[in-house]
C-alpha positions in Angstrom: 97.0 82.5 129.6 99.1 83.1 126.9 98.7 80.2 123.3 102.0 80.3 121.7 101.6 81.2 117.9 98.6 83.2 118.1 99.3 86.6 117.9 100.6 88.8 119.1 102.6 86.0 120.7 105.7 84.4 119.1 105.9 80.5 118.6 108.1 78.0 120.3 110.4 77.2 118.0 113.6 77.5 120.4 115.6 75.1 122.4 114.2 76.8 125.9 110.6 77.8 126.5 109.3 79.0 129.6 106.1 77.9 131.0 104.1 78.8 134.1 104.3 75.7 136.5 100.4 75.4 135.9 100.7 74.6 132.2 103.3 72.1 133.1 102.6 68.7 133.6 105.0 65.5 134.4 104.9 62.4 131.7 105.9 59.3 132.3 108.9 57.7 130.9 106.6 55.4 128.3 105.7 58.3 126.5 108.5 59.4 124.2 109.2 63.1 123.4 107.3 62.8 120.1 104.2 61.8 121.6 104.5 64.2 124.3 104.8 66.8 121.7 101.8 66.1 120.2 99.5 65.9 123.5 98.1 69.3 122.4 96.3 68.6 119.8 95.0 65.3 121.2 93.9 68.0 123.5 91.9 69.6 121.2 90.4 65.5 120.2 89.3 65.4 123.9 88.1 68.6 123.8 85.7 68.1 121.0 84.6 64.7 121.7 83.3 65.8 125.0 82.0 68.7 123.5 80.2 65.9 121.7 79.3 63.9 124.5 80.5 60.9 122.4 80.6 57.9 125.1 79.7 54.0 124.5 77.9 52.9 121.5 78.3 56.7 119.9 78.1 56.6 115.9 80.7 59.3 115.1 81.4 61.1 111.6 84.8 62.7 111.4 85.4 64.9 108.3 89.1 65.7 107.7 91.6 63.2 108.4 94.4 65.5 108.7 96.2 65.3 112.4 93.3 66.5 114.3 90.7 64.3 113.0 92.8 61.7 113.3 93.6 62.4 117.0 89.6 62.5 117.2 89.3 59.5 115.8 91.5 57.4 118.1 89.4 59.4 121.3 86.4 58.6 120.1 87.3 54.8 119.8 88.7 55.3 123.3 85.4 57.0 124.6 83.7 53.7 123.7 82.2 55.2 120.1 81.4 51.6 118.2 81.3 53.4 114.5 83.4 56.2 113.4 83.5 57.2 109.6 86.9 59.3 108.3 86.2 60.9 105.3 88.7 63.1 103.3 90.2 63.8 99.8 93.6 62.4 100.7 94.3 58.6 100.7 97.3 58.2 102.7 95.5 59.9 105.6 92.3 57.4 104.5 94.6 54.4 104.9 95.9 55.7 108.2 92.3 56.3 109.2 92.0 52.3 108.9 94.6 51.1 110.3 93.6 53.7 113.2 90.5 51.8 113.4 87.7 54.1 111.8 85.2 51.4 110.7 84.8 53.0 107.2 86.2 55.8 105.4 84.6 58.0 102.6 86.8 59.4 99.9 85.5 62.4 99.4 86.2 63.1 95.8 84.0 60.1 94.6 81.2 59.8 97.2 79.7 62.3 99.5 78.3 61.6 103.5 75.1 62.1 103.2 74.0 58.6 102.8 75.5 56.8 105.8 73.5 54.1 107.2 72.8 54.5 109.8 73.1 58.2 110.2 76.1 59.8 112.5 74.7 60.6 116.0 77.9 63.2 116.1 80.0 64.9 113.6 83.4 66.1 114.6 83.9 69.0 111.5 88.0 69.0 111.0 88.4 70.3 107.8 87.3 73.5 107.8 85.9 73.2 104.3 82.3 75.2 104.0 80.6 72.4 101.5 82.3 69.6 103.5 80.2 70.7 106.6 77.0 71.5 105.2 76.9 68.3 103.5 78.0 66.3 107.0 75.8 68.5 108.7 72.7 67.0 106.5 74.1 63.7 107.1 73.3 63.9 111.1 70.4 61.5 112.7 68.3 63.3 114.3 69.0 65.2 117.4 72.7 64.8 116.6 75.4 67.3 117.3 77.5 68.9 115.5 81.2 69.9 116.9 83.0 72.7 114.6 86.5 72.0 114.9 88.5 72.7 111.7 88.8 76.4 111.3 88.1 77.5 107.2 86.4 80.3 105.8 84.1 83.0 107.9 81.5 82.5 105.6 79.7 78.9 106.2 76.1 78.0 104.6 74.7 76.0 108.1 71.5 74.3 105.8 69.1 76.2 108.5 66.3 74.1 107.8 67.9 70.7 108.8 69.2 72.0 111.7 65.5 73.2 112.9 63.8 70.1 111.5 66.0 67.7 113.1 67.0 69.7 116.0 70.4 69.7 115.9 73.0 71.1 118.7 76.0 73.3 116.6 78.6 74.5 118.8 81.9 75.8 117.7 85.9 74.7 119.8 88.8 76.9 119.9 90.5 75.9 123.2 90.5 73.2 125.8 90.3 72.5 129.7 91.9 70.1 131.9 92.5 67.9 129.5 95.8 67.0 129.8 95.6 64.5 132.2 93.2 62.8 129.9 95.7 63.0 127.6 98.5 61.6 129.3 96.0 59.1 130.4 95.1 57.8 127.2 98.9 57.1 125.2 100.1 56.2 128.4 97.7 53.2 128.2 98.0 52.8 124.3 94.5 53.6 123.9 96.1 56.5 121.3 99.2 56.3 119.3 100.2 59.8 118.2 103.4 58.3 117.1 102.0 56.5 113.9 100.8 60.1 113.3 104.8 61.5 112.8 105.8 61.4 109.0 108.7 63.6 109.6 111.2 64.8 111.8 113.0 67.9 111.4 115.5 70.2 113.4 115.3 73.4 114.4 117.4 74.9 111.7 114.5 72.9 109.5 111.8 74.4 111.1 110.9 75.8 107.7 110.9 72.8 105.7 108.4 71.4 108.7 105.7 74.3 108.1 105.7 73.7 105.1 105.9 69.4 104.7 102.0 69.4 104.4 101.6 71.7 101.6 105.2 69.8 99.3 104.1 66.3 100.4 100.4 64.7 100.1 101.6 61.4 102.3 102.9 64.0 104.9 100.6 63.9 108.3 102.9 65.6 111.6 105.8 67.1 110.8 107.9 67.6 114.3 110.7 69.7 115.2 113.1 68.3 117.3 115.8 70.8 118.6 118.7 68.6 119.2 118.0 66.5 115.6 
């Protein structure tokens, strides 16, 4: 298998891209090229809410509301999870968060996670941020589990002690399998919008200004390239 833009292999940023016929799957007609374009990393979502095992009646804690958390957000709603707290440092994605359908959201530079009530059974970790996952790690009820999505620095204090006390599962996600159809599943329904998750659109001359629409705009969520634009 090869993951285009890890290295040593290139990205996809060209108007043809071959695929093996395996990787390839059909989408219907309802889903628009935008949405299709971003059935990776609802991918990734399904990924780590099974990883989870978030199902009915779940009480989910998402921390980072940037594209993935959002995409995990809207799956665990769809895998029947009855609370799901957003928390982040950027209001735009906080708002999006709600009208998404998280049941609260926790702005993270004025309040922390550790005082939820009633305590997360499951934390899908998104931002990558080392004191952002300690602290939502405390935050988990006992015999919760923690799914370590968001990819930060090697170096993360895990507070040892809760994790032992409480019994806590820690696993880490990279990649994904068989999801797809899951995916397709779910927008095809409009269980998952991934088009309210598209702030920009950009051609492939612009690829540039894309990669970089995150880091020069703070109300920015999924930039996406269209070729043809």
């Amino acid at each position: 298998m090869r993951f285009f833009a890890t290295p040593p292999v290139d990205g996809a940023f060209a108007e043809l891209v071959v695929v093996h016929a395996a990787f390839a799957h059909p989408v219907p007609d309802t889903i628009g090229d935008d949405a299709a374009a971003l059935l990776e990393p609802l991918s990734v979502g399904i990924w780590a809410c099974q990883k989870g095992r978030v199902t009915a009646g779940s009480r989910v804690l998402i921390t980072g509301a940037g594209p993935i958390g959002l995409v995990c957000l809207q799956t665990a709603l769809a895998f029947g999870a009855t609370e799901v707290v957003v928390s982040d440092v950027n209001p735009t994605r906080l708002a999006l968060a709600t009208e998404l359908g998280a049941t609260a959201v926790v702005d993270a530079r004025a309040a922390g996670v550790d005082g939820l009530d009633p305590a997360p059974q499951v934390l899908l970790e998104c931002s990558g941020h080392p004191a952002a996952t300690a602290e939502a790690v405390r935050a988990l009820d006992r015999a919760g589990r923690a799914v370590l999505v968001g990819m930060g620095s090697s170096d993360l204090p895990l507070p040892l002690p809760v994790v032992q006390e409480r019994e806590l599962e820690v696993t880490g996600t990279f990649r994904y399998a068989n999801t797809w159809p899951t995916a397709i599943a779910l927008v095809a329904a409009g269980r998952v919008d991934l088009d309210r998750l598209v702030t920009g659109v950009y051609s492939l001359e612009q690829a540039d200004r894309a990669l970089q629409a995150n880091r020069l705009d703070e109300a920015s969520v999924k930039a996406v390239v269209r070729p043809q634009t």
